[in-house]
Backbone and ligand atoms as CSV (ligand in chain L), in Angstrom:
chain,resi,resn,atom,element,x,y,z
A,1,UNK,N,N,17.762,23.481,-10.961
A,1,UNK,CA,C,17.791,23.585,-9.501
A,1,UNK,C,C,17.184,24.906,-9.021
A,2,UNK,N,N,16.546,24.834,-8.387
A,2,UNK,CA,C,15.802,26.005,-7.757
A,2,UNK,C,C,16.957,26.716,-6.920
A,3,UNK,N,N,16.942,28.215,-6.354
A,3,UNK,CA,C,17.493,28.717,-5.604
A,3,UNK,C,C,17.141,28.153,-4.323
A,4,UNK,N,N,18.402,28.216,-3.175
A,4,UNK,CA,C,17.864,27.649,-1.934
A,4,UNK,C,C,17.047,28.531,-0.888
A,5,UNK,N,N,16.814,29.478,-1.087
A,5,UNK,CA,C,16.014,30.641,-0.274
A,5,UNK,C,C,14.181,30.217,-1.131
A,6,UNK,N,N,14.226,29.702,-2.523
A,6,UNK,CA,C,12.642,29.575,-2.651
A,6,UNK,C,C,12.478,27.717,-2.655
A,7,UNK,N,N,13.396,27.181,-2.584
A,7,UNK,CA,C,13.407,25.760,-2.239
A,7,UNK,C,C,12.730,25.502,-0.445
A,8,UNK,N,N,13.442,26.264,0.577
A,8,UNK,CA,C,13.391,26.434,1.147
A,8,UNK,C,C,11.744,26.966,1.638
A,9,UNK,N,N,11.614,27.937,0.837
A,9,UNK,CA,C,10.033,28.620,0.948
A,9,UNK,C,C,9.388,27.468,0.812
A,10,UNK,N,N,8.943,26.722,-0.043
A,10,UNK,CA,C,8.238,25.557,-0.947
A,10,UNK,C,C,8.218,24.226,0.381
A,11,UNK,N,N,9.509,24.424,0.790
A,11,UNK,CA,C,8.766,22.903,2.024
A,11,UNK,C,C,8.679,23.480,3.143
A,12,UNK,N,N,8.376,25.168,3.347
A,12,UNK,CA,C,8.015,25.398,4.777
A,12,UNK,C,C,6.916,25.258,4.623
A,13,UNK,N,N,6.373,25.848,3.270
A,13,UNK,CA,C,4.505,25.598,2.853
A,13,UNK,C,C,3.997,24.583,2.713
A,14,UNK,N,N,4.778,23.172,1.910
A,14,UNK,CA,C,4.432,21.627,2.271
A,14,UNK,C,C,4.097,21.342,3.759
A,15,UNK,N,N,5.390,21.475,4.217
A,15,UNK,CA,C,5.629,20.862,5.467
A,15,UNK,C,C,3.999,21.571,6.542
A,16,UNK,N,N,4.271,22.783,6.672
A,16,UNK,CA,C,2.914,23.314,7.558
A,16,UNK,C,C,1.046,22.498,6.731
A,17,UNK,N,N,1.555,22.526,5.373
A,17,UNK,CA,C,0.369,21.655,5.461
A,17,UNK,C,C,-0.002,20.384,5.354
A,18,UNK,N,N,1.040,20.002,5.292
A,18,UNK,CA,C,1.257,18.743,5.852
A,18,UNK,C,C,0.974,18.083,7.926
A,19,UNK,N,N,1.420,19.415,8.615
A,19,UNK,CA,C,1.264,19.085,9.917
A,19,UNK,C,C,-0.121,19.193,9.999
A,20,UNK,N,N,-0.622,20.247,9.155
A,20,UNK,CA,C,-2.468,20.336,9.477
A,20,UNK,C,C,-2.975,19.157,9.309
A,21,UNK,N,N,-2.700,18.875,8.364
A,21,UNK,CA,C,-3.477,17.425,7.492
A,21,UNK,C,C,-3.023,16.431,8.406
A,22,UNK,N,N,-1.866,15.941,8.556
A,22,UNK,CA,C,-2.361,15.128,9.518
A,22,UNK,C,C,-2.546,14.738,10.984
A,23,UNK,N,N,-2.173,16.427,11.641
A,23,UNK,CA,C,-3.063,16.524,12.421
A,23,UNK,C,C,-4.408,16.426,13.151
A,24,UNK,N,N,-5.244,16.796,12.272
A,24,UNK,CA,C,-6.479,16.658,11.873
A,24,UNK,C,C,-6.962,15.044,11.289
A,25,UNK,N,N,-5.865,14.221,10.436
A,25,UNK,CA,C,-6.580,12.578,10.166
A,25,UNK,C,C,-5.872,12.056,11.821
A,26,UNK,N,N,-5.148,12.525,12.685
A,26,UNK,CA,C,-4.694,11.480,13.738
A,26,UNK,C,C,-5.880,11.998,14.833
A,27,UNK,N,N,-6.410,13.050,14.844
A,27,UNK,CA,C,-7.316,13.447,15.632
A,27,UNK,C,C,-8.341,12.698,15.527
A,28,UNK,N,N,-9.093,11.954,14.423
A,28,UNK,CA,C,-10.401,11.250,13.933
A,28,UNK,C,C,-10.099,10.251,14.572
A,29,UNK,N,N,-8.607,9.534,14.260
A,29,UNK,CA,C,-8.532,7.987,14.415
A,29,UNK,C,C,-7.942,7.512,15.651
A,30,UNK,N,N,-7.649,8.873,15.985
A,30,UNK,CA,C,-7.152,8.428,17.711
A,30,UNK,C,C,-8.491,8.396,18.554
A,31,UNK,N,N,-9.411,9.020,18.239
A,31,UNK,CA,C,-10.707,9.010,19.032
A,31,UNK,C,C,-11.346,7.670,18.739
A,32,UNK,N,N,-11.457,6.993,17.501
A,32,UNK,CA,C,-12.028,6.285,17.423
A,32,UNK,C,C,-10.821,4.244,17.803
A,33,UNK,N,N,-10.000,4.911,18.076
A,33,UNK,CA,C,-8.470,3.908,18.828
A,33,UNK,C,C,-8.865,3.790,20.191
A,34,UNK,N,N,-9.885,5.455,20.891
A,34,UNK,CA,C,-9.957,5.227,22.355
A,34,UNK,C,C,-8.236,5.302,22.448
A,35,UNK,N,N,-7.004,6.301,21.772
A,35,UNK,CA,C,-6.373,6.540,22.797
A,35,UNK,C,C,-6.070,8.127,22.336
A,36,UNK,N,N,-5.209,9.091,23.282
A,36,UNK,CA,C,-4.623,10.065,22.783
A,36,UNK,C,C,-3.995,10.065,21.722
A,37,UNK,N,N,-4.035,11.629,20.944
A,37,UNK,CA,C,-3.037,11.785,19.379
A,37,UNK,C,C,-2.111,11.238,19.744
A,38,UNK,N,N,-1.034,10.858,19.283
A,38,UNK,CA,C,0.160,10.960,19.409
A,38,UNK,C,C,1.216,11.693,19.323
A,39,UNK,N,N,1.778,12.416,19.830
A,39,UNK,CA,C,3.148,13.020,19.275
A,39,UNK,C,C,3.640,12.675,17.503
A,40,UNK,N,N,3.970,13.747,16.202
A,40,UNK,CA,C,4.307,13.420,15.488
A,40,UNK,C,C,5.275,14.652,15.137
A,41,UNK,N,N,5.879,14.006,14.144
A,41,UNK,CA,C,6.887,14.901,13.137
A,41,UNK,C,C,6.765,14.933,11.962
A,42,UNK,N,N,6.199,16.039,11.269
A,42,UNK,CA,C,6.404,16.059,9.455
A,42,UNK,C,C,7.950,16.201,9.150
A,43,UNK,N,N,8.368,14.929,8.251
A,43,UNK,CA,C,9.851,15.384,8.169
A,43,UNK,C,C,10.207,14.921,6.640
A,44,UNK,N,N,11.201,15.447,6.317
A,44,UNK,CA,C,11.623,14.759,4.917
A,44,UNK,C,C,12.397,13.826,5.064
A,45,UNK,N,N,11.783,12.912,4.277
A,45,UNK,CA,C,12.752,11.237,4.281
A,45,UNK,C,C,12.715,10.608,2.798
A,46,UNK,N,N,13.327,10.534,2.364
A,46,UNK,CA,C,14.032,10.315,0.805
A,46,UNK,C,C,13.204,8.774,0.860
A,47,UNK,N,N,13.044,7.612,1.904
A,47,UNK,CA,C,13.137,6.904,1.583
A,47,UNK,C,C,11.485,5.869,2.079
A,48,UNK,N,N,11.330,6.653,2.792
A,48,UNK,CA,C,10.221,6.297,3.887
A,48,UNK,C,C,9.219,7.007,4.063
A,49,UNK,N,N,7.437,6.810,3.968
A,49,UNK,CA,C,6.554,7.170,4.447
A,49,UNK,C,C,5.866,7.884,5.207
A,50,UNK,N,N,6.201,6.936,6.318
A,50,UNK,CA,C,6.632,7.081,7.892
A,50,UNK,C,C,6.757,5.968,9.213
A,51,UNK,N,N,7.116,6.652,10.312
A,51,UNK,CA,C,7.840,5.497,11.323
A,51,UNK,C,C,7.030,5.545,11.897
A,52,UNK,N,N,7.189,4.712,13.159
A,52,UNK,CA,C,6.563,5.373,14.718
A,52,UNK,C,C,7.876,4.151,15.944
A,53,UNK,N,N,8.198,5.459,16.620
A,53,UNK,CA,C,9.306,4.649,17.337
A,53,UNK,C,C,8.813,3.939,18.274
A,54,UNK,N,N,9.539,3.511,18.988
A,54,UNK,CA,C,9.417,2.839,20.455
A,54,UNK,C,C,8.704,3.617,21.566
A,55,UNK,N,N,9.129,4.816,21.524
A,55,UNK,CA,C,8.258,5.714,22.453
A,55,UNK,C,C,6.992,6.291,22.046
A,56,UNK,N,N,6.591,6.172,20.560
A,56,UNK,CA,C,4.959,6.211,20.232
A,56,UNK,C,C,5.211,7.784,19.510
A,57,UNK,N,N,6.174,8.351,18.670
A,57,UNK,CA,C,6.513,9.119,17.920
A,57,UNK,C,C,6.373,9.033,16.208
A,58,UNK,N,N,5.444,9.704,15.566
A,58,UNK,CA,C,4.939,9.270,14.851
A,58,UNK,C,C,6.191,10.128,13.638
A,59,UNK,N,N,6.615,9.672,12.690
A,59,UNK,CA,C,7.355,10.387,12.204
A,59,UNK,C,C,6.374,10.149,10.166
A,60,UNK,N,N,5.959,11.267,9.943
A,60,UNK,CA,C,5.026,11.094,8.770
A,60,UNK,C,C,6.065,12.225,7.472
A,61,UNK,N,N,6.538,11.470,6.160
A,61,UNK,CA,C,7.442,12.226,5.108
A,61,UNK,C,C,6.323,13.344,4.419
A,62,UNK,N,N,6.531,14.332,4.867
A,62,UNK,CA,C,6.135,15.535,4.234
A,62,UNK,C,C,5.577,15.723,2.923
A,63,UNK,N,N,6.220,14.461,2.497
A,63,UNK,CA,C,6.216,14.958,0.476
A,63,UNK,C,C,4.906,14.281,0.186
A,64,UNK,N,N,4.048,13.142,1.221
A,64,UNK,CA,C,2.905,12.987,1.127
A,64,UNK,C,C,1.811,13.683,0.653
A,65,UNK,N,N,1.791,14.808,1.262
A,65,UNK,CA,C,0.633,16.295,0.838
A,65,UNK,C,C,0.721,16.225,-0.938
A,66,UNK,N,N,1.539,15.667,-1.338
A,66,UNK,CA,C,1.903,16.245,-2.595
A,66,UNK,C,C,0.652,14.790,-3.216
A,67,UNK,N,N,0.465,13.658,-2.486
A,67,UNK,CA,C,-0.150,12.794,-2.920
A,67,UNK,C,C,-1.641,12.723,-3.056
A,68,UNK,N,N,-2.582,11.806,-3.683
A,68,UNK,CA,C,-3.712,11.931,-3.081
A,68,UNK,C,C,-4.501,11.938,-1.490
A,69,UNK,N,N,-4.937,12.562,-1.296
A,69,UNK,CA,C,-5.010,12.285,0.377
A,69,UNK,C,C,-5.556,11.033,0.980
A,70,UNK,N,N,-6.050,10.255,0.092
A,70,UNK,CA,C,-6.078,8.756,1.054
A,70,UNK,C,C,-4.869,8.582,1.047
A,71,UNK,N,N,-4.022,8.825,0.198
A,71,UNK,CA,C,-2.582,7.676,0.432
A,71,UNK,C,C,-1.957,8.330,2.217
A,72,UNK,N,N,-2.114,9.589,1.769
A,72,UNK,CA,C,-1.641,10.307,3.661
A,72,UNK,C,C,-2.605,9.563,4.573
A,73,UNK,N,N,-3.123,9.731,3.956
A,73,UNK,CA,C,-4.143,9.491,5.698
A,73,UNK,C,C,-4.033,7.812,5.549
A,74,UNK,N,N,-4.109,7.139,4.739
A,74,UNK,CA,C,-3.459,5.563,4.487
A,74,UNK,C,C,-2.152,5.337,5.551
A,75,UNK,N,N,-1.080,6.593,5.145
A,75,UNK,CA,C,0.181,6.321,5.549
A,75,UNK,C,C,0.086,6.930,7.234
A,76,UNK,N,N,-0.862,8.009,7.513
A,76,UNK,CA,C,-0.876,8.274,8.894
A,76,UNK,C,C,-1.903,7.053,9.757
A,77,UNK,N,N,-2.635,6.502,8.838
A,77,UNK,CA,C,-3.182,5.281,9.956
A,77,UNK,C,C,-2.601,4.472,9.963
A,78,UNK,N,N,-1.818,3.478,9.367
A,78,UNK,CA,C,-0.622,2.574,9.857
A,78,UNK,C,C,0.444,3.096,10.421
A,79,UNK,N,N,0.528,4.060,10.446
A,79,UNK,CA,C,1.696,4.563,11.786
A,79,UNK,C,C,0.983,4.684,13.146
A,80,UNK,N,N,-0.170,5.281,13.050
A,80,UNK,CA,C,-1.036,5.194,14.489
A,80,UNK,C,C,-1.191,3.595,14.859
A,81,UNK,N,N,-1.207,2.944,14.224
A,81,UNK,CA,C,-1.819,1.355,14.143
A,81,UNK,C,C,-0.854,0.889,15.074
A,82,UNK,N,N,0.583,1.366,14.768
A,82,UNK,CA,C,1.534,1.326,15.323
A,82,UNK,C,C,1.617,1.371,17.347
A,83,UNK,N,N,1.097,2.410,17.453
A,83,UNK,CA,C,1.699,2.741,18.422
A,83,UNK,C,C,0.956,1.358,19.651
A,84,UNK,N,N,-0.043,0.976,18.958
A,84,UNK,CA,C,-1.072,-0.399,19.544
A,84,UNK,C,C,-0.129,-1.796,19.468
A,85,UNK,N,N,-0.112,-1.400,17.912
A,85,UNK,CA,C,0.748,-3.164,17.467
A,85,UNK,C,C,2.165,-2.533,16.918
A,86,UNK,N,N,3.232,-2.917,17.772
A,86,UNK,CA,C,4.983,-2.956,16.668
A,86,UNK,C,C,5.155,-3.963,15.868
A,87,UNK,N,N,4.223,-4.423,15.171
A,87,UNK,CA,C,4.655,-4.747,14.384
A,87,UNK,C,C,3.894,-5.210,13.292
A,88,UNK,N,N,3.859,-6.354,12.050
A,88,UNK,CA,C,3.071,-6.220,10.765
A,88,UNK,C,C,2.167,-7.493,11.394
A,89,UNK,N,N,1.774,-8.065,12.017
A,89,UNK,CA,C,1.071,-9.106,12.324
A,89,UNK,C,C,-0.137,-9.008,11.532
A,90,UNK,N,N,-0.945,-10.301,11.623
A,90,UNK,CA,C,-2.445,-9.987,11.378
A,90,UNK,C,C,-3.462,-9.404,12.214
A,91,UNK,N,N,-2.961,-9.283,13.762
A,91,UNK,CA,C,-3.572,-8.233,14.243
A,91,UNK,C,C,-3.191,-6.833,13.972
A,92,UNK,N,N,-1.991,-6.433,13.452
A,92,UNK,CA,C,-1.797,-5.066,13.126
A,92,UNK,C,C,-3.041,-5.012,11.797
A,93,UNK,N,N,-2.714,-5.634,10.794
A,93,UNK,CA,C,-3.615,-5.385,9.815
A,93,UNK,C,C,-5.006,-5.280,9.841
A,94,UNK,N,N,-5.374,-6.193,10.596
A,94,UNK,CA,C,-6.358,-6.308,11.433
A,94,UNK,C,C,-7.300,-5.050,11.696
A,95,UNK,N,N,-6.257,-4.076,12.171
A,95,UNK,CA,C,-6.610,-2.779,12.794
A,95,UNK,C,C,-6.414,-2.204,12.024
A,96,UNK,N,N,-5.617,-1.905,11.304
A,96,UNK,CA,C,-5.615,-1.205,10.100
A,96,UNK,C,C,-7.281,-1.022,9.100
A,97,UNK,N,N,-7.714,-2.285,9.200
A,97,UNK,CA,C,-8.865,-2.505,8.465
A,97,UNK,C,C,-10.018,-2.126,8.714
A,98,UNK,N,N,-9.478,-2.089,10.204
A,98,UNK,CA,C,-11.239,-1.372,10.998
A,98,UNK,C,C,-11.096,-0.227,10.783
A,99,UNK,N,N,-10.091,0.429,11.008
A,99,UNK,CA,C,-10.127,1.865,10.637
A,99,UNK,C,C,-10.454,2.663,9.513
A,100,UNK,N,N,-9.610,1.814,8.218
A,100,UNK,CA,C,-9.745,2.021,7.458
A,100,UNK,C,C,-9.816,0.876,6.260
A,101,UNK,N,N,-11.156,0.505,6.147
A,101,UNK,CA,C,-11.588,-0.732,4.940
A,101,UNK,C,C,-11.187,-1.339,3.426
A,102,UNK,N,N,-10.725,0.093,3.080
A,102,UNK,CA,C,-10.408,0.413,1.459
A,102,UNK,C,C,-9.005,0.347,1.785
A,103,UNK,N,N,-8.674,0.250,2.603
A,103,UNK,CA,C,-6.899,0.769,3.159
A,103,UNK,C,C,-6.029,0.524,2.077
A,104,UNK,N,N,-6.462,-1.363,1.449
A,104,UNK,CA,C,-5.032,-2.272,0.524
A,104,UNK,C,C,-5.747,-1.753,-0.880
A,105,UNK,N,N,-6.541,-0.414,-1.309
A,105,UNK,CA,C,-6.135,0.133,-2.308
A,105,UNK,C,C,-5.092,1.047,-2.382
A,106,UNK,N,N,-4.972,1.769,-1.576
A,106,UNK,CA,C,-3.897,2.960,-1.056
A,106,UNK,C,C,-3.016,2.782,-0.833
A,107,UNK,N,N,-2.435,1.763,0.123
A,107,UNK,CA,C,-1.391,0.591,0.239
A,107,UNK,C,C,-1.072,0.292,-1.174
A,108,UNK,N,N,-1.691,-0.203,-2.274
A,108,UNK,CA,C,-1.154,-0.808,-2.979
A,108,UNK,C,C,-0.678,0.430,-4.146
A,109,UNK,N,N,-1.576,1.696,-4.167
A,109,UNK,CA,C,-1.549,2.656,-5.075
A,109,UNK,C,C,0.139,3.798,-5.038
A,110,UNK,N,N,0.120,3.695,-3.255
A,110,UNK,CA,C,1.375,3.942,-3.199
A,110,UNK,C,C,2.438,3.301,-3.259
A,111,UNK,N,N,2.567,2.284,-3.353
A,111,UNK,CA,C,3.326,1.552,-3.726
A,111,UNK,C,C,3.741,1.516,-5.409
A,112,UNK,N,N,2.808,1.398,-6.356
A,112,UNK,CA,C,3.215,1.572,-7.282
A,112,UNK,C,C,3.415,3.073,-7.600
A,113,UNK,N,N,2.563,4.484,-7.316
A,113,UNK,CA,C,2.699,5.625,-7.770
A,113,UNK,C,C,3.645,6.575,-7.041
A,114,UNK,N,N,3.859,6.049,-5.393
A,114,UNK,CA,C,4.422,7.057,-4.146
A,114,UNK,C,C,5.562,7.609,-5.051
A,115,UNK,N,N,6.690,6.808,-5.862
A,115,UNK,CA,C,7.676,7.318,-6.001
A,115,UNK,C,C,7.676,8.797,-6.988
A,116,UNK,N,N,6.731,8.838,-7.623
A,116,UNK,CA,C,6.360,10.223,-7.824
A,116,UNK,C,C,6.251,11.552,-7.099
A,117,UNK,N,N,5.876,11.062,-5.819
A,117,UNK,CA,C,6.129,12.419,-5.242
A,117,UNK,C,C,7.395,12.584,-3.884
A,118,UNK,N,N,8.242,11.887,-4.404
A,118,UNK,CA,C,9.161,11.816,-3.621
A,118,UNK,C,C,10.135,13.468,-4.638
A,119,UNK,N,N,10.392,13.544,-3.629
A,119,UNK,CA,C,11.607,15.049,-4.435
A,119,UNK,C,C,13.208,14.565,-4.340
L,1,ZN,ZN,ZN,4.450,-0.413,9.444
């Protein structure tokens, strides 16, 4: 177990580059959505990716950075996809696809590898 003062250090440095990163992939794909970024949160979630609520709050798990960066930017464009479609339809996917083509390798890569960089 790490001490909690350098545990602590370690996901302020994830977490900030984590907000860059996908700051910067929601900036590309919101322009090309034709709508504003969205509001988001880098947060730690033991169990989840990320959300996007009802009010268009993008909530993206921190421990991503730790992944290859398609899988982030995989996991930050189906949350943006979101804020268009609530839900998994074939038009959500749909959109997913225009955005991003290669998407159901990344989709599928995290799925089998994500649990690796979960902490
Ligand atoms: Zn979803």
């Amino acid at each position: 177990m790490l001490p909690l003062l350098i545990k602590k250090a370690v996901w302020n440095f994830y977490s900030k580059r984590a907000e860059e990163e996908v700051e910067k992939i929601l900036k590309v794909y919101s322009k090309k959505l034709g709508i504003a970024p969205p509001t988001f949160k880098v947060k730690h979630q033991r169990r989840r990716w990320g959300s996007c609520s009802a009010d268009n709050v993008l909530r993206i798990n921190f421990q991503l950075v730790m992944a290859p960066p398609e899988q982030l930017e995989y996991v930050v464009v189906h949350e943006l996809c979101h804020v268009i479609e609530k839900n998994h339809s074939a038009r959500f996917w749909k959109l997913v696809k225009q955005l991003m083509p290669d998407y159901e390798v990344y989709r599928k890569s995290l799925k089998k590898e994500g649990w690796k960089y979960m902490l």
